[in-house]
C-alpha positions as CSV (number, residue, x, y, z in Angstrom):
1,X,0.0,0.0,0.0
2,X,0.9,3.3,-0.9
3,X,2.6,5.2,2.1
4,X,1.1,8.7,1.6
5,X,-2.3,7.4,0.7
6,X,-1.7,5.3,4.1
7,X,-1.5,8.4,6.8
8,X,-3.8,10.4,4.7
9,X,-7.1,11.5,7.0
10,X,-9.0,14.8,7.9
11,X,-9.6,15.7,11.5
12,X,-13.1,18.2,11.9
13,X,-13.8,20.3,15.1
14,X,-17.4,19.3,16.2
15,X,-19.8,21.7,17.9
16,X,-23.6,21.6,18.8
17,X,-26.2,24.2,18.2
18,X,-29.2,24.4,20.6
19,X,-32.7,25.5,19.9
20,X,-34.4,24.3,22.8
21,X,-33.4,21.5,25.6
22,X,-34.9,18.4,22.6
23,X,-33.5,20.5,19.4
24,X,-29.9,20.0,18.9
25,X,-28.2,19.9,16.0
26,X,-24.4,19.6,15.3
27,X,-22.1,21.2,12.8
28,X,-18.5,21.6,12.1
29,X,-16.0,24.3,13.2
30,X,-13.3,25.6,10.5
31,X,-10.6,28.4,12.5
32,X,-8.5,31.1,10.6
33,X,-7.3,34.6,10.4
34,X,-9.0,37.4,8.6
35,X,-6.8,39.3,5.9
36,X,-5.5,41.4,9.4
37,X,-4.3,38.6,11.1
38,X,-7.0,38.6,13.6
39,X,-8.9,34.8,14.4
40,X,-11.7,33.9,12.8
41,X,-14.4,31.2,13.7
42,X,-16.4,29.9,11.3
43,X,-19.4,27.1,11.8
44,X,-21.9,25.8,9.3
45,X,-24.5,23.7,10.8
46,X,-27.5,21.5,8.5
47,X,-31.0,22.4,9.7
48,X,-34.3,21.7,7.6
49,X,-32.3,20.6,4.1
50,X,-30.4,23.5,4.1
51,X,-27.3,24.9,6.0
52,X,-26.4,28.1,8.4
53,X,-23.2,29.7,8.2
54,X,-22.1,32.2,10.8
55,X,-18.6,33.8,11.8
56,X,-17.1,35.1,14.8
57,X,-13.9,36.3,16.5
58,X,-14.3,33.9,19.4
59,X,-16.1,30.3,19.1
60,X,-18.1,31.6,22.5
61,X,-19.7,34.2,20.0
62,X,-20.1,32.1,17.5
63,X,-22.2,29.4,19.3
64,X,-24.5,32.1,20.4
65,X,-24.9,33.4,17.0
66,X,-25.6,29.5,15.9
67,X,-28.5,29.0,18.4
68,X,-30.3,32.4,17.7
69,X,-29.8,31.6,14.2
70,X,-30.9,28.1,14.8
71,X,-34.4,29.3,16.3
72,X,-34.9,31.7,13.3
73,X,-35.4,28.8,10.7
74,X,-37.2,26.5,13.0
75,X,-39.7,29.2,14.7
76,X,-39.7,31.9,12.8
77,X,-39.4,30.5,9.5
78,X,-36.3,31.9,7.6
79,X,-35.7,30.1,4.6
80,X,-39.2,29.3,4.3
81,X,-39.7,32.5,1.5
82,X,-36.9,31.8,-1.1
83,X,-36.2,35.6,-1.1
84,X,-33.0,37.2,-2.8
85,X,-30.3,34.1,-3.4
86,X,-26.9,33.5,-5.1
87,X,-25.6,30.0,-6.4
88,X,-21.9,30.2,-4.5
89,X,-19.5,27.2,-5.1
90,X,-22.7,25.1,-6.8
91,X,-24.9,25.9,-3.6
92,X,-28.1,28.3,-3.4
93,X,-27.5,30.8,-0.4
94,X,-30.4,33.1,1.0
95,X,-29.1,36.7,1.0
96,X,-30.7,37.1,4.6
């Protein structure tokens, strides 16, 4: 067997996303730095067959913008009124 396809695997940062104490849904966690070198937290999480992308400087901030964002599509509808979208990367994106 090929060495390098041997030891070749991708480690993902798990987090969860919580709507209410029986809604909980889980994502994955990507890290950087913005073009001024300051960290960047990014999560994307799948809820209702489509996905929610957020960004923060801190993965505290982050999970709070998840959860709000979180009970937006399942309470309050968003995404339910196709609105303004763009195809990015092959995907449809609300521009919400």
């Amino acid at each position: 067997m090929d060495k390098k396809k041997e030891n070749q695997f991708k480690i993902a940062e798990l987090f969860m996303a919580q709507a209410s104490r029986d809604r909980r849904f889980y994502g994955t966690i990507k890290r950087g730095w913005d073009a001024d070198g300051t960290p960047v937290v990014c999560g994307r999480i799948e809820v209702k067959n489509g996905f929610i992308l957020a960004q923060d400087g801190c993965q505290d901030g982050l999970g709070i913008r998840l959860d709000e964002l979180v009970k937006m599509v399942l309470d309050l509808g968003l995404h339910s009124e196709p609105g303004a979208t763009q195809i990015i990367s092959g995907t449809t994106c609300f521009l919400n």
